[in-house]
N, C-alpha and C positions, 0 to 999 in steps of 0.2 A: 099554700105554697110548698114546692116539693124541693127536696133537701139544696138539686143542682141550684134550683131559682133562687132562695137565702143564700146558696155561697155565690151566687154570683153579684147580687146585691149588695153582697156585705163589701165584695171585690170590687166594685166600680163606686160605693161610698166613700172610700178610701183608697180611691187611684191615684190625689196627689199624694199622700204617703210610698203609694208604690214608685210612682214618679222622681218623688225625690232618691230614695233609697236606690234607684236605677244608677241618679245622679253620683249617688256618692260612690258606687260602685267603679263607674266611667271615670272620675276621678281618679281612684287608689289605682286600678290600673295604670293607669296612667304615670303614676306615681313609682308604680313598681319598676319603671324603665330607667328611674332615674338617682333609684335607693340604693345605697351600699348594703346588700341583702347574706354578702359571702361568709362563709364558715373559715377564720382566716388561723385558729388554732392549730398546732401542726400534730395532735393526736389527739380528735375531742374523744373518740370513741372508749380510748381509754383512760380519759379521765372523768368520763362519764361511768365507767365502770365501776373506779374503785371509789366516783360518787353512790352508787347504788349498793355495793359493798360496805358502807360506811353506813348508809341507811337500816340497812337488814342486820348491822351491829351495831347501836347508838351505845355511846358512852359517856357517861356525865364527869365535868370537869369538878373540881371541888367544890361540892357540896355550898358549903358557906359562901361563894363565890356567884352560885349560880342562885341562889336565893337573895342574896345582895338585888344579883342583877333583875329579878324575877321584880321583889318593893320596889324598884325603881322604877322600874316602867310603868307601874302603874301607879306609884305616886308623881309622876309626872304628868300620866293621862291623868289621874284624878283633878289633881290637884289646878292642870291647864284649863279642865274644860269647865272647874268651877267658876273659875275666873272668866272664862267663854261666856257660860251661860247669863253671872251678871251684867257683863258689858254688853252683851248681844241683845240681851231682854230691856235694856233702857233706850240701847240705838232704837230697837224695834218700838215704843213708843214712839220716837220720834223718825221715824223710815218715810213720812210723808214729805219730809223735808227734801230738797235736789242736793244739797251740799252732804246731809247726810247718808244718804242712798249713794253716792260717790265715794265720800270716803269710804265706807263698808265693802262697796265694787271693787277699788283698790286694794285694800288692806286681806279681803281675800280673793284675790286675784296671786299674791304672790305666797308661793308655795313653803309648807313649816322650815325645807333645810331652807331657802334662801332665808328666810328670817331669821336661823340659826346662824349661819354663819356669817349674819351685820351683826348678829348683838356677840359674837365672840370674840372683835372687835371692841364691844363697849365692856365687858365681862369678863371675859377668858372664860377657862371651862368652870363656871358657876351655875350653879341652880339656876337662877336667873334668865340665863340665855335658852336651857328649852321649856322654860316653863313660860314666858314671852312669846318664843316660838312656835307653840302651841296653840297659847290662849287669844294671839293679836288675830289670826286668821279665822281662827275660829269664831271669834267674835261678831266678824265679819259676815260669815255665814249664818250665825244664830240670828243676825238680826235680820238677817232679807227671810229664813224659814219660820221664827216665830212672827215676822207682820204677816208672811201671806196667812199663816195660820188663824191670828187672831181678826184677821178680813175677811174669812171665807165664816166668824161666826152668825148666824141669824141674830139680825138686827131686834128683834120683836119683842126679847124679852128684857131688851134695852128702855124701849118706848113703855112699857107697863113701869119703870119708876119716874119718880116724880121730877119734873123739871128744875128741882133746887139740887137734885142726889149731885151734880157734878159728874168730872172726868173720873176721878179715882176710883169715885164708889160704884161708877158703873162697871168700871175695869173690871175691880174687886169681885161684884155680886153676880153681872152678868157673865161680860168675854172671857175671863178666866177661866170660871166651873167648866163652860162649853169646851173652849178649847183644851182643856186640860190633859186628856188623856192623846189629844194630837200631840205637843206638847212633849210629856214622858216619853213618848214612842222616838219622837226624833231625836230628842237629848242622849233616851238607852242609845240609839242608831250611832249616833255622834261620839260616844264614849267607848263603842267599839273602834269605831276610827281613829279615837285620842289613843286606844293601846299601839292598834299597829304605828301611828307616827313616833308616840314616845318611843318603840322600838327601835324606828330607823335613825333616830337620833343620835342612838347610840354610834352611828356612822360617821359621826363630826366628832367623836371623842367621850361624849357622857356615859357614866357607866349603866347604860341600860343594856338589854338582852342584843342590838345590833354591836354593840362594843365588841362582845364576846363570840357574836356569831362572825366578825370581820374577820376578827383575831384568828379563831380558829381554821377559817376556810383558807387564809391568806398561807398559815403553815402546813396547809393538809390536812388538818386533824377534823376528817369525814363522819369521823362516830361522833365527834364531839357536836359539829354541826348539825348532824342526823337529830342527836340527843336536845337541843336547847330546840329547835323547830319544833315536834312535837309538844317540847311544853307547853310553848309557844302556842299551838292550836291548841291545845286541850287547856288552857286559860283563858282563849273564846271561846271554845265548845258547849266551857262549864258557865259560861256567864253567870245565865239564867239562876245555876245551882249558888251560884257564893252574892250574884247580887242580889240585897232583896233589900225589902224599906229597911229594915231593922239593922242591915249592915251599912248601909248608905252614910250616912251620918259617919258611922264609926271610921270608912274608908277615906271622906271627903278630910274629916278633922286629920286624921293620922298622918295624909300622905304629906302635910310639909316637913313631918319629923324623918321620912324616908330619902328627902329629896336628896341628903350628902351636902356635904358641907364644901365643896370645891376648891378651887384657887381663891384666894382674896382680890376683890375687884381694887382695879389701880385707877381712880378715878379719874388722874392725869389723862390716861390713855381716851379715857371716854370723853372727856371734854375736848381731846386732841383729834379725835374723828369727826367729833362735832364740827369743832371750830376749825379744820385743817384739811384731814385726810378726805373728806365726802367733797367735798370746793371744788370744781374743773380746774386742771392746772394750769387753763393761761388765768384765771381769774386769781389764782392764790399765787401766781411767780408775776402777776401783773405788777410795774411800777404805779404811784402815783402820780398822773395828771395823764392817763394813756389811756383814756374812756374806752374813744371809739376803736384804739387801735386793739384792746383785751376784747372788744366787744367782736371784732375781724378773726382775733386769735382762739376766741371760743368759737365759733359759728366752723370754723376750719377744723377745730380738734373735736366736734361733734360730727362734723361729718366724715372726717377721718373712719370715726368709732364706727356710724352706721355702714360702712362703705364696706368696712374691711372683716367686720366685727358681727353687727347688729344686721344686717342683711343674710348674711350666711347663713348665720342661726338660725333668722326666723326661717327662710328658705328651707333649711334641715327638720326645724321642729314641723314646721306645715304638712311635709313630703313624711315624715316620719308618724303623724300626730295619724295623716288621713289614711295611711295602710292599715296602724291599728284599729283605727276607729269601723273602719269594713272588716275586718279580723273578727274582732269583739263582736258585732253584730252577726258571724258567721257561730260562733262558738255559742252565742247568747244560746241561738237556735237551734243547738244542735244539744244543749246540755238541759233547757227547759222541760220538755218531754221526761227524764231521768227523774224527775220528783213530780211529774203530776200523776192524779188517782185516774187519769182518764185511758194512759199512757200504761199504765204499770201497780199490781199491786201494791200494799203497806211491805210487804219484805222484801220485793222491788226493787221499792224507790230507797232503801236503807243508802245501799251502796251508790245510790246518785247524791244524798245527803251528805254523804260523809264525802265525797267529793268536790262539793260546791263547799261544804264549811273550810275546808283544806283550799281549794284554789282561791276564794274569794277573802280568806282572813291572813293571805301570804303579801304583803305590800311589796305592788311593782320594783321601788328601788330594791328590795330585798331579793326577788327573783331576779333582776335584770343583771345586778351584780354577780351571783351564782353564775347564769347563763353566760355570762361578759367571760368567766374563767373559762369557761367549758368552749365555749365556742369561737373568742377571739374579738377585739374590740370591733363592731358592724351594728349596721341596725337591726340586723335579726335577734340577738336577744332582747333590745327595747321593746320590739314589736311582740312576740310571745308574751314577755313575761305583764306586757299590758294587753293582751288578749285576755289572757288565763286570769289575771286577776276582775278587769270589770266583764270580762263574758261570763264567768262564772255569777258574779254580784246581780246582772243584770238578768241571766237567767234563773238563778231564784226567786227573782223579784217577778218575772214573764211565769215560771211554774206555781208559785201562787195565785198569782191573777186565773189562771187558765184550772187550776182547781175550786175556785170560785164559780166558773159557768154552769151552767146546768144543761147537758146536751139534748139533743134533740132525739125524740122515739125511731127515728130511719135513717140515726147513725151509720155509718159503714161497719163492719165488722176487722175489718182489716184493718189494724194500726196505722198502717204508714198513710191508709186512705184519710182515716181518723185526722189526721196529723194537720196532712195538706189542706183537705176541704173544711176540717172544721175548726181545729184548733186554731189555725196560723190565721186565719182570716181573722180568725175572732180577738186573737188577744194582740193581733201584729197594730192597730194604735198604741195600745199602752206599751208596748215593745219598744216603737220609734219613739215616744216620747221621752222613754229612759235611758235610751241612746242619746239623744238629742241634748237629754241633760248631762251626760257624761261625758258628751265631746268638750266643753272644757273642762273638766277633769282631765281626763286627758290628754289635753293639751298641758294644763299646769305642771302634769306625770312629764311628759313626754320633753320640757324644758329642762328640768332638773335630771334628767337623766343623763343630762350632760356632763355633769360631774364624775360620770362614772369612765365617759372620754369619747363616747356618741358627739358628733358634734354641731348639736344645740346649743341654744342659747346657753345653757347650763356649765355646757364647755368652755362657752370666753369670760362667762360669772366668775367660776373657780378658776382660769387661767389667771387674770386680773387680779382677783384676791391672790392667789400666788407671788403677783409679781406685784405684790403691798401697792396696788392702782386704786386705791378703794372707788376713787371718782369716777373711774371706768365703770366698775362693778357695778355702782350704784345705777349708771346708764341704765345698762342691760338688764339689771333688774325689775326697772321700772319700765323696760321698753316691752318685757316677758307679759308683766302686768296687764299691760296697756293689748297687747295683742290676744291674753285671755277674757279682758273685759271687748275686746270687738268680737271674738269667737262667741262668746254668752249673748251678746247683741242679734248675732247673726243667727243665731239657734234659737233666740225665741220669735226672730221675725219670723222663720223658716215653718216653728210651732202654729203658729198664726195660722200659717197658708194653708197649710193642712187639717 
């Protein structure tokens, strides 16, 4: 078969892929008609200036201040995603269950700030609240990636012990060993993610590295911002270099003594959210013997919510979720090529390296905010600054895969020829697949950006909590949930098809 016949082959194997991918295309366009897209700041140019100014001179705020903030962050990742890994790894025995595979759907469906800021409600600024915020979601996720994990192990060396060994001990001797190094791979994965979130936490108040990175941006102070960012990456950079078995242990134990000691929780307050503030208010201002007339009074003040509230958002987050999501998948492709051997030699691909650790270890809320200053409240910062971070993520992931292949002897000689006919055919399944898995992502990103004053879901979240509605809040929190577990529905029906 000659080189044109294989790419054409590989091409009409995977024309629903192409098919859809058309789709989502047609889509976003679509969408673009109808996005608040405008640069609405009245000099981004130069504040974009004496942004880049600030970068090419970083300067560190005090020392002892910036290392505070430095153990905190990652005693709060540590410390959240130990608590993750246990809860997730018992759901995940029991993930066979419908009730249980729900709860876990939900629980991470809603994203670390919204759970930060219900539990600062039950908390105030205490350890408690992002180390909760952290671990509830994550938990979530641990347990739907360690069951598929431990279900894709070969059954076989299960049947070699004997019919009395039991559940546990086959756990123990078989699906364990196998799975294991799946396993470590996703947890390291995942513990990268707990640093950037305990970051952005720092955005509701706790003293991690977003506290200080707020602080500083919010008064100008560009060097200072320059300066904690770069730590910031060179604290994922160095993973690899400071995590290892032998410090593992020593990080996990340590980070509850990092976590600060906070405000003292007022347990009045948490019982009064419980019992009070979360209640719909015709329910909680209802009289006694007015069943059906509370029942009239709620059914009206919900749909109030969705009418006015819970409509709009989702409408914004949709329009906004699906721009990015063809964004991302534009940038995926265009930054993959940058770190493959096929593409580019070893000193190369350095500077494509050092680009993707930089764009894909910078968390959305963290970009979109910067960009929010610079360019003016619209959904053009939401949209970049969720391009940059999962096109970056996802093209690392597409530039592995596609250093993996082993090309063919009557390759093209021409790169870009290279590109089209041989790369993009080849690795564009596993491309759409990790799209597919990131559109809710995405969407989760793309609600909570609201708070930044885009306006999403995330918008009438925090207006609500503003206006002490907590029962509001709670709505739309769980309506955000509810619309990234149908988004996850619809992306692996979508998987299927293709």
């Amino acid at each position: 078969m000659s080189f044109t016949e294989a790419m054409l082959s590989s091409l009409y194997r995977w024309s629903g892929g192409v098919k859809t991918s058309i789709g989502f295309v047609l889509v976003a366009i679509c969408c673009l008609f109808i996005a608040d897209l405008e640069v609405s700041s009245i000099d981004p140019w130069a504040e974009m200036w004496r942004l880049a100014e600030g970068l090419f001179h970083p300067s560190l705020m005090q020392s002892s201040l910036v290392l505070e903030a430095l153990l905190s962050t990652l005693a709060f990742a540590f410390a959240g995603v130990a608590l993750a890994v246990v809860g997730g790894f018992l759901l995940a025995l029991m993930f066979h269950n419908a009730f249980v595979r729900g709860f876990c759907a939900l629980v991470r469906s809603i994203h670390e700030l919204f759970w930060a800021l219900i539990f600062l409600q039950f908390f105030g600024l205490h350890p408690l609240t992002g180390l909760l915020a952290i671990a509830i979601p994550y938990s979530g996720i641990f347990a739907r990636m360690y069951a598929e994990i431990l279900a894709q192990v070969p059954k076989l060396p299960a049947q070699a012990l004997p019919p009395e060994a039991g559940y546990l001990n086959t756990l123990i001797y078989t699906r364990l060993p196998l799975a294991w190094p799946h396993l470590v791979s996703y947890t390291s994965y995942r513990l990268e993610c707990g640093i950037r979130s305990s970051a952005i936490l720092g955005f509701v108040g706790l003293p991690t590295l977003g506290y200080y990175l707020e602080s500083s941006f919010s008064q100008g102070y560009y060097s200072e911002v320059a300066a904690l960012l770069m730590l910031f990456y060179l604290l994922i950079a160095t993973k690899k270099i400071w995590l290892r078995r032998w410090t593992l242990p020593v990080l996990f134990l340590g980070s509850p003594f990092f976590l600060g000691d906070g405000m003292p929780i007022v347990w009045g307050n948490a019982w009064r959210f419980i019992s009070e503030d979360i209640i719909p208010a015709p329910l909680r201002n209802s009289e006694a013997g007015g069943q059906w007339e509370s029942l009239s009074e709620l059914s009206q003040w919900a749909s109030d919510i969705m009418l006015d509230q819970a409509l709009p958002g989702i409408w914004n987050t949709l329009v906004l979720s699906q721009i990015a999501l063809v964004v991302t998948g534009l940038c995926a492709l265009l930054m993959f090529p940058l770190i493959s051997r096929h593409c580019y030699s070893l000193p190369g691909r350095i500077p494509g390296h050092v680009l993707l650790v930089i764009a894909r270890s910078t968390p959305e809320y963290l970009l979109a905010y910067i960009l929010l200053q610079l360019l003016g409240p619209s959904m053009l910062p939401a949209v970049i600054a969720l391009a940059i971070h999962n096109g970056a993520l996802i093209g690392y992931l597409s530039g592995r895969h596609s250093n993996e292949l082993a090309l063919r002897s009557d390759l093209p000689n021409r790169r870009l020829d290279r590109y089209f006919y041989e790369l993009l055919p080849r690795i564009y399944p596993s491309f759409l697949s990790f799209m597919l898995y990131r559109w809710e992502v995405i969407m989760r990103e793309t609600a909570i950006l609201g708070i930044l004053g885009v306006h999403t879901l995330g918008f009438f979240v925090d207006s609500a909590i503003q206006e002490i509605r907590f029962d509001v809040a709670l709505l739309l929190i769980l309506t955000a949930a509810l619309l990234n577990i149908a988004v996850d529905m619809f992306s692996r029906r979508i998987q299927r098809y293709i």
